[in-house]
C-alpha positions in Angstrom: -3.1 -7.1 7.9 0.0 -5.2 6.1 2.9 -7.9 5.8 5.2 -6.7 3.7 6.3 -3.0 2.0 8.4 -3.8 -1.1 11.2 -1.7 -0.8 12.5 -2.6 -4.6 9.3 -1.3 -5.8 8.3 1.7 -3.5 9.8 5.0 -4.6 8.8 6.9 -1.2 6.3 9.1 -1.9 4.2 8.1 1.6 1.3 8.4 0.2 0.2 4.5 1.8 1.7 6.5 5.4 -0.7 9.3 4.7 -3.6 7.1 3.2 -3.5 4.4 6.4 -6.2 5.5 8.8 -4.7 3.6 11.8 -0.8 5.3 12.0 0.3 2.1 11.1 3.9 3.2 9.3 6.8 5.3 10.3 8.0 7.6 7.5 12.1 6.6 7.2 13.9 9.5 5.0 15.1 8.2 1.5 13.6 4.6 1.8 10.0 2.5 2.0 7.7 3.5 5.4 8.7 1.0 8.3 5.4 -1.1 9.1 6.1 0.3 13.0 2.2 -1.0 14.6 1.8 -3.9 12.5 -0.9 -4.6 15.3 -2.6 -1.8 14.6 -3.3 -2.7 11.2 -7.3 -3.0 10.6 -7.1 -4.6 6.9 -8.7 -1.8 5.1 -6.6 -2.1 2.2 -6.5 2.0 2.1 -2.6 1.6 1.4 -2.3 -1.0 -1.0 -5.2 0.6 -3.1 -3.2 3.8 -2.9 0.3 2.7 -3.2 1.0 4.1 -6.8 3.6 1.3 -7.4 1.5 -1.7 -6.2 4.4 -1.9 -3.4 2.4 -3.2 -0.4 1.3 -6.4 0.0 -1.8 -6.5 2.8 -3.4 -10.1 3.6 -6.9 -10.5 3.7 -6.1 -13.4 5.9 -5.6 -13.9 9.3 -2.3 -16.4 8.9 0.8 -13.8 8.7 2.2 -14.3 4.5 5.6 -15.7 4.3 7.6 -13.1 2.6 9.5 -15.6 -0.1 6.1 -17.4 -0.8 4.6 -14.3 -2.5 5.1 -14.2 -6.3 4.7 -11.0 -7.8 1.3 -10.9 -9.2 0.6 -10.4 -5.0 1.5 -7.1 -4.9 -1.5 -4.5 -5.0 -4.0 -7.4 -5.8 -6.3 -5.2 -3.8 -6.0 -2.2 -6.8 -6.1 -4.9 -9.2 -9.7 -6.2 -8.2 -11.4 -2.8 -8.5 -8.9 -1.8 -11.1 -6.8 0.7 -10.3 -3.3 1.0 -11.6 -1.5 0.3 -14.3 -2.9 -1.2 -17.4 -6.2 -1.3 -15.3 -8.8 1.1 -15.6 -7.3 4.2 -14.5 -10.0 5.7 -11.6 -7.1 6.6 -8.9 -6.7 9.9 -10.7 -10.3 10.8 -11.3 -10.5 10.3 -7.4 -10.3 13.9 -6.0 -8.8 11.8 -2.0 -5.8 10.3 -4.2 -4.7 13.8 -5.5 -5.1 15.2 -1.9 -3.2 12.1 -0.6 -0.6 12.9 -3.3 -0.2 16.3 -2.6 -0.2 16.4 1.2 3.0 17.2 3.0 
């Protein structure tokens, strides 16, 4: 389930808003989406694999995370395991969804 949009990392493109097939965010103007239906949430990891800045933090697990437990190496673990992002093996941008996801309004 999402837990937890870094709002120190995220730079607010909404691409996780546009990439999350449930409506699970609210877009707020000049600052991180607002996880609004947290319950809604069906763990597909489409916005943490997305999220350009490794800013979202989904748990595979059904226990909620405890915000101050999470070191950094938490953040877009998801991307890291089939290696997108940076200093990973760059397939987001060979991925013709991401640059639709990118460059939807």
């Amino acid at each position: 389930m999402i837990e937890i949009v870094d709002a120190a990392r995220c730079t607010g493109c909404n691409i996780c808003v546009r990439a999350c097939p449930t409506n699970v965010f609210d877009i707020v103007p000049d600052s991180a989406p607002r996880i609004a239906r947290q319950h809604d949430c069906q763990t597909c990891f489409m916005c943490e694999l997305y999220c350009p800045e490794d800013a979202l933090f989904v748990a595979p697990n059904v226990e909620p995370a405890q915000a101050g437990a999470l070191d950094d190496a938490a953040f877009g673990q998801y991307r890291q395991t089939v290696g997108w992002g940076r200093a990973r093996q760059p397939t987001a941008s060979l991925d013709a969804s991401y640059e639709l996801l990118a460059r939807a309004h």
